[in-house]
N, C-alpha and C positions, 0 to 999 in steps of 0.2 A: 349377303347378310350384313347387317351395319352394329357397329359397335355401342353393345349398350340401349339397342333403342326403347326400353322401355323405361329405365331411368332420367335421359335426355332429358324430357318434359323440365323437371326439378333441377337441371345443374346448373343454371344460371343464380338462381336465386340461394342454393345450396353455394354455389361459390361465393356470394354475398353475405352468406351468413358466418361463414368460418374463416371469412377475410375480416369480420368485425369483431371488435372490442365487449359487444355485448350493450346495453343500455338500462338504465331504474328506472323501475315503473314507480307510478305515485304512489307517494308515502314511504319512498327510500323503498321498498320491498322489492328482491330478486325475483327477476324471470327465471323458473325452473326451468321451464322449455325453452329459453334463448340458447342457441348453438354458438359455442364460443370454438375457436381453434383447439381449447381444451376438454374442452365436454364433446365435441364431436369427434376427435380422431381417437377412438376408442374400440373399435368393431374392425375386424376385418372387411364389412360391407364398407364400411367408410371410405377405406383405403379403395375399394372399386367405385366408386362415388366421387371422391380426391382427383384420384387420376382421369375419368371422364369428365369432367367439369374442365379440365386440361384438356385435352382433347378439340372437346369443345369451343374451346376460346378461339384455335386455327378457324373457325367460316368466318375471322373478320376480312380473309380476304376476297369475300363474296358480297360483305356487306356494302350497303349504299355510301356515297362519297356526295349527299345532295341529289339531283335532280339527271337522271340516265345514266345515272355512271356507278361504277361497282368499283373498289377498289383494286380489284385485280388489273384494272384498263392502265394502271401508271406503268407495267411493268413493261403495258409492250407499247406504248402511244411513243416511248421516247424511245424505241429503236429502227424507230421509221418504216418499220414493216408493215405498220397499222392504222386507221385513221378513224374518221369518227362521221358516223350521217348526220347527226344533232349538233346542232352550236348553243345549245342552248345551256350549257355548266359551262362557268369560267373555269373554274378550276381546271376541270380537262380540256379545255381551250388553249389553258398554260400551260400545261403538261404539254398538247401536242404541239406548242410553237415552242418550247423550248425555254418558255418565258416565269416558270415556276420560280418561289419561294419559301422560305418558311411560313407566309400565310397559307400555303396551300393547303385545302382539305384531305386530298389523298394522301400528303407527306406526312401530316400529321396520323391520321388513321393507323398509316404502315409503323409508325413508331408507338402509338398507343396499342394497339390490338400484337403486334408481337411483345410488348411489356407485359400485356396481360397475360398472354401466356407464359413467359417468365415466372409472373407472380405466381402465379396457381400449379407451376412445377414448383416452384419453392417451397409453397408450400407444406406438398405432397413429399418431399426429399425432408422437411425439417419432419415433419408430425408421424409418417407411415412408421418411419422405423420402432416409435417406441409403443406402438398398437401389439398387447401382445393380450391372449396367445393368436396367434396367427401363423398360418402357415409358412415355414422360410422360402420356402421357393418359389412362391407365390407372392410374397414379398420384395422378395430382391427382384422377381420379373417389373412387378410395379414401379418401382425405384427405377430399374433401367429405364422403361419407359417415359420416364417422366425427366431425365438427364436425355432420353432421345427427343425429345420436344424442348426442354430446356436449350440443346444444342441446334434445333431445327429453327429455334428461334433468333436464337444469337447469331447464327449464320445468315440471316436476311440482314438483320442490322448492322452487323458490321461491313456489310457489302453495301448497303444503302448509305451508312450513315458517319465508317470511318472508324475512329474514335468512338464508343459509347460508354456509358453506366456500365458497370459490373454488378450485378445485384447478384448473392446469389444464395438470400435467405429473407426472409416476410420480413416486410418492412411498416413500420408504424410510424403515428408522427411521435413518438418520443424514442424512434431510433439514432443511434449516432453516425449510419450513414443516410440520411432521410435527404439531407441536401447531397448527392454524390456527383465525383466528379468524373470524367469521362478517361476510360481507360485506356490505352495503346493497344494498338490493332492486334502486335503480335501477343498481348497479354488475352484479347478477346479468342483469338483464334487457340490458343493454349488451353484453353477453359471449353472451347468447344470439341477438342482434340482430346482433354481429359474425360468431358460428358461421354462423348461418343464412346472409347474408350474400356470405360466402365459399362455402359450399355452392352454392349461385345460380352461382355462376361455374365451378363444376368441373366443368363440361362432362358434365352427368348426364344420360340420356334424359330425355324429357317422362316418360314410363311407364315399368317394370318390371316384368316380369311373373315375374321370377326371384324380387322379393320385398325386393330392396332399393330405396332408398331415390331415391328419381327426381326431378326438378325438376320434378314435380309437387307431392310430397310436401315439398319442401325451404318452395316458394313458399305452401302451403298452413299451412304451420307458422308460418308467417311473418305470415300474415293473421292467422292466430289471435295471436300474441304482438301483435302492433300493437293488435287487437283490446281484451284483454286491459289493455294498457299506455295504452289508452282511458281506461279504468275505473277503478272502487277496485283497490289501494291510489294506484297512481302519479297515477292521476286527469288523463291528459296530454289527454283533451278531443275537440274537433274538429280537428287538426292527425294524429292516430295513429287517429283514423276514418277522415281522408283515405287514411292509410294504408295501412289495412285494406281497404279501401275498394277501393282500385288492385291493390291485390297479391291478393287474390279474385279480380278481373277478369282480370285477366293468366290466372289458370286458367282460366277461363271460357271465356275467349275465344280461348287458343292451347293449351290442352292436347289440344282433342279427346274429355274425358272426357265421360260424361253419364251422368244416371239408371239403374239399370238398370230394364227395365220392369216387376219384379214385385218382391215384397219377398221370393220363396223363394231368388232371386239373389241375398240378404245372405248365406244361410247354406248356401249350393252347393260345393260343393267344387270345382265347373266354373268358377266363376267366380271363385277366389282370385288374388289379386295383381292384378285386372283391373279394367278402366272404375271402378265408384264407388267401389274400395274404394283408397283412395290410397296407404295404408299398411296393412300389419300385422304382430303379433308372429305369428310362423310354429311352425307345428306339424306334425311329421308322425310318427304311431303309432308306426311301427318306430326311432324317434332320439327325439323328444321328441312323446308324446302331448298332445293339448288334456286336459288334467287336470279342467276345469271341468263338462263334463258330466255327472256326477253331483251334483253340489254344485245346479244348475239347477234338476233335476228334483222333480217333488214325490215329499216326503217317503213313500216308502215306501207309493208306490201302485197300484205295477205296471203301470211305461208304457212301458218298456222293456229290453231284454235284460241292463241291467245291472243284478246283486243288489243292488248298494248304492245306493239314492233318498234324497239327504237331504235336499231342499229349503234349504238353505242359504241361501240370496237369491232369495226370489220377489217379483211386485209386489202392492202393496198394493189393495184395492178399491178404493178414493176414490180411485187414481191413473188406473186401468183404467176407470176411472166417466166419467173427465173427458173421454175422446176423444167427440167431436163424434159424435151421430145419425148414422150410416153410413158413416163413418171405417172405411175397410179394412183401416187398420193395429189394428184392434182386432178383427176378424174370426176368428173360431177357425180355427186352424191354415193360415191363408192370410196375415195381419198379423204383429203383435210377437210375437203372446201364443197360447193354446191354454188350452180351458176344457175340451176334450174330447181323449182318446185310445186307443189300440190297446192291449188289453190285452197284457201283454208285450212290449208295441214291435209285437206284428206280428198281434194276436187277431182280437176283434172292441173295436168303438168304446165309450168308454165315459165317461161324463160324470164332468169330477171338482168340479163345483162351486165352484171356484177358479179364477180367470188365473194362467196359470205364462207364463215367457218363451219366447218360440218364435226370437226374432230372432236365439238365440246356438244353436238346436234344432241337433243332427246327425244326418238323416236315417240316415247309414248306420249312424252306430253306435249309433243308441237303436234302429231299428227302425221298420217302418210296414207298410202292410197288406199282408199276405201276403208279407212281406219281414222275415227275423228280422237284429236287429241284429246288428253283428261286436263292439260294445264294445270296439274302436279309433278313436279320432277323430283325423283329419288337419285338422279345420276349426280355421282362423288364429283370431285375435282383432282387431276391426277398432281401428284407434287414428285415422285419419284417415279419412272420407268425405267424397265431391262432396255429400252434403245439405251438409252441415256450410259449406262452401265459401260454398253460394247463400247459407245463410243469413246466416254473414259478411258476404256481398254487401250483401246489402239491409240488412240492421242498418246497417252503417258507415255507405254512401252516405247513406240516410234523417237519418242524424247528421250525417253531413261536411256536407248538402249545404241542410239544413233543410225536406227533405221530401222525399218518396218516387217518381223517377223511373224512367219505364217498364221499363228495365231490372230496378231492383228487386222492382217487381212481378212481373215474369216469375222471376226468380228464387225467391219464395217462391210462385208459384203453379206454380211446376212441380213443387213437392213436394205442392201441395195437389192438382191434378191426379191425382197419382199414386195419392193416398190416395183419391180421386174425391170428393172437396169443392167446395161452391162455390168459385171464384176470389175474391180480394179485390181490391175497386174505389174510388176516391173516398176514402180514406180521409188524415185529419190526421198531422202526425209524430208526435204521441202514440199514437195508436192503431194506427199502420200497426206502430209499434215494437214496444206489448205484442203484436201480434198475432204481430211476427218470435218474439219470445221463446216465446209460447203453440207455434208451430210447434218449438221448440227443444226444448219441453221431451218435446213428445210424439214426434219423429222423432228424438230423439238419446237418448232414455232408456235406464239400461241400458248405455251405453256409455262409462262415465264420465267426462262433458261436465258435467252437471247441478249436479253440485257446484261445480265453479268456473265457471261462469253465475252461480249464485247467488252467488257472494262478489265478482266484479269487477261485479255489478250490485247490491248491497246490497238482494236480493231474494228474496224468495219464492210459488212459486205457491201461492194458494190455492184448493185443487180444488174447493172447495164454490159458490165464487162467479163461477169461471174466470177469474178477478180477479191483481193481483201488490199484496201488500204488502210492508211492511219486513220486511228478514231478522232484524234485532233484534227477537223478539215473535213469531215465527212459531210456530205450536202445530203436532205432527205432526198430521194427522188422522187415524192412525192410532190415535195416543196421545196425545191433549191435555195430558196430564202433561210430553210433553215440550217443551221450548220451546229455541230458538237465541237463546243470546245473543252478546255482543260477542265473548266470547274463542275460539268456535267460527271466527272469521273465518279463524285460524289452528289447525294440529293443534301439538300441544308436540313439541318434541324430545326424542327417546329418553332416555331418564336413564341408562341405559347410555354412552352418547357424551357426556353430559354429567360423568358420574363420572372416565370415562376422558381427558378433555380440559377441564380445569375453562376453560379461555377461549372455548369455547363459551357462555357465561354471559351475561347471565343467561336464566333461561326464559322462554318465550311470555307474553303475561300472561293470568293466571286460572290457572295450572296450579303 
């Protein structure tokens, strides 16, 4: 079931109209019908209208970046796990040599499109409350949700970008913070920590299966920020492990969610908004298609019903290499990945020599045997999983706790379970740990997790030795030429926003 789909159609242009000022038509005479912020937030519908136009704004990480590339490819091109069949976008060119700047199109995209969503929770937080009569429960759920996006937002950028804007009410040009200046990390992550927070309390299902935003998803986000606020930059310790630590469990333990039992249940269309997938951006063909499945695919080698293959972001050998002797998630066409397919989506089978992704695969719309693709995709994008959760689990506690009890075992051996691995037993908090991470890197791959693992752990995997060293010195092994140094910890700020707001000043350093 997808959130809203029959309103979708209008919330672009709906968000455009209650983001304006209004306009005079000739002869000085008012538009009766112009929707102004104040003639619109009046209705209880509105308030459900407000909030999916928000929603909405999250598929800019699906959107185009230029010519083969989607903006989601920045997230994993620069953690070397990833590469690209097409040379044909510079941008992702620099992205995957390491050679990005503020001119870059993707960097700019990730900072516009999470601002947008910003703006249209702002919105939604300034205007819902004074919609009356309206239901309060129904209310205050709204409100949370829109402080859980507001904070799902803030959480990419300040991991992206450091320092940012604090915005956190609709802004005009004759506002007095219109030019603003870029706020301290621990003041972003406080505001992300209060969103959330107050989300927790709005009275949200455990679940959603409509597709919004659930105190599942709220509590879940939450783990991760604590998590995260562990680590580098804020370096807060064993105090925000405990943290992490508790608020993991609490899903664990009253949500009800679990596993699903096969890894084709990532990419099911039966199974969207349901059990592991706790969050997602939502897609549905006939209002907003999954734009990504083509960009997936390999470049142009007839595996499915649609003409255009470009291989965009597929995984590298040495990453595909690394999964463990009989690791299911690496099994053709039943794990992540797929080294074989149907000719035209639906032929006969046919070897392509390379691991392509399968975890993001759409069955209905590429095609499979004896079954011709539609080349319409309704499959979400997942931003939150119950792996992800355990694995929280056990990292934090093993931290908080100065070693790894049974609980946490269970919690990463249920993923290892799954993959049909041995179980992990007897092990020190050193090793219990690299081993949480080693699970992380292979069950969340692809999902853009990996990157910022690496940067709040000042780490990287090394596929060769199944090893973690420092992120400072890390060689791709795809491309030894290239290497992560310190200023990679952060991406630069658009020079665009930097032109146009000189106190945004000064730049990341190295750029």
């Amino acid at each position: 079931m997808k959130y809203n789909s029959k309103i979708i159609p209008t919330l672009l242009l709906l968000a455009m109209l209650v983001a304006s000022t209004g306009c005079k038509k000739f002869l000085d005479e008012q538009d009766p019908s112009n929707l102004t912020p104040e003639t619109f937030y009046t209705i209880p519908e509105h308030a459900e209208t407000a909030v999916a136009a928000a929603y909405a704004q999250t598929r800019f990480i699906g959107n185009g970046a230029g010519i083969f590339v989607a903006n989601f490819s920045m997230l994993e091109m620069v953690t070397g796990t990833a590469k690209t069949e097409t040379g044909q976008n510079s941008d992702l060119n620099n992205i995957v040599g390491l050679s990005y700047n503020g001119d870059n199109l993707l960097v700019r995209n990730w900072w516009t499109g999470l601002y947008s969503v910003i703006a249209q929770s702002n919105l939604v937080l300034q205007k819902v409350p004074g919609i009356n009569p309206m239901d309060e429960t129904r209310k205050a759920q709204i409100l949370g949700e829109a402080r859980f996006l507001r904070a799902w937002a803030y959480f990419y950028l300040v991991r992206l970008y450091g320092d940012v804007p604090l915005i956190l009410e609709p802004q005009s040009a004759t506002s007095e913070n219109f030019y603003p200046t870029r706020a301290a990390t621990q003041d972003v992550y406080n505001t992300i920590v209060d969103d959330l927070t107050q989300a927790e309390a709005a009275g949200l299902p455990w679940q959603d299966a409509s597709g919004r935003a659930s105190k599942a998803a709220v509590k879940s986000l939450l783990a991760k920020v604590y998590l995260t606020m562990a680590g580098q930059p804020l370096n807060k310790g064993a105090e925000y492990y405990a943290l992490a630590r508790d608020k993991a469990l609490d899903v664990i333990q009253n949500s009800g969610i679990s596993l699903f039992p096969t890894y084709g249940d990532l990419h099911s269309l039966s199974q969207e908004n349901k059990g592991e997938h706790i969050f997602e951006i939502q897609y549905l063909a006939t209002v907003a298609g999954n734009p990504m499945q083509q960009l997936l695919l390999p470049n142009f080698k007839d595996v499915s019903a649609y003409s255009d293959e470009v291989g965009s972001t597929v995984p590298t050998r040495q990453f595909y290499n690394s999964f463990e002797p009989g690791d299911l998630r690496a099994k053709d066409r039943e794990g992540f990945f797929y080294t074989s397919y149907y000719s035209g989506g639906n032929g006969a089978l046919k070897q392509l020599n390379a691991p392509y992704i399968f975890k993001h695969f759409d069955v209905v719309a590429n095609g499979t045997a004896g079954t011709e693709g539609t080349t319409q995709s309704d499959l979400n994008w997942p931003q939150i999983r119950y792996a992800d959760v355990l694995l929280i689990y056990a990292e934090a506690q093993n931290r908080a706790d100065g070693s790894p009890n049974q609980q946490a075992y269970d919690a990463v051996n249920a993923i290892r379970r799954r993959a049909q691995l041995p179980v992990l037993a007897g092990l020190g908090q050193t090793q219990f740990e690299e081993a949480v991470w080693r699970e992380r890197w292979h069950e969340l791959c692809y999902e853009g997790v990996t990157w910022f693992d690496m940067v709040r752990l000042r780490k990287a995997y090394n596929e060769t030795t199944n090893t973690f060293e420092n992120f400072v010195g890390h060689k791709f092994p795809d491309n030894p030429s290239i290497v992560l140094q310190e200023k990679h910890l952060l991406f630069p700020l658009p020079t665009v926003e930097l032109r146009n707001n000189p106190q945004l000043t000064p730049q990341n350093p190295g750029y």
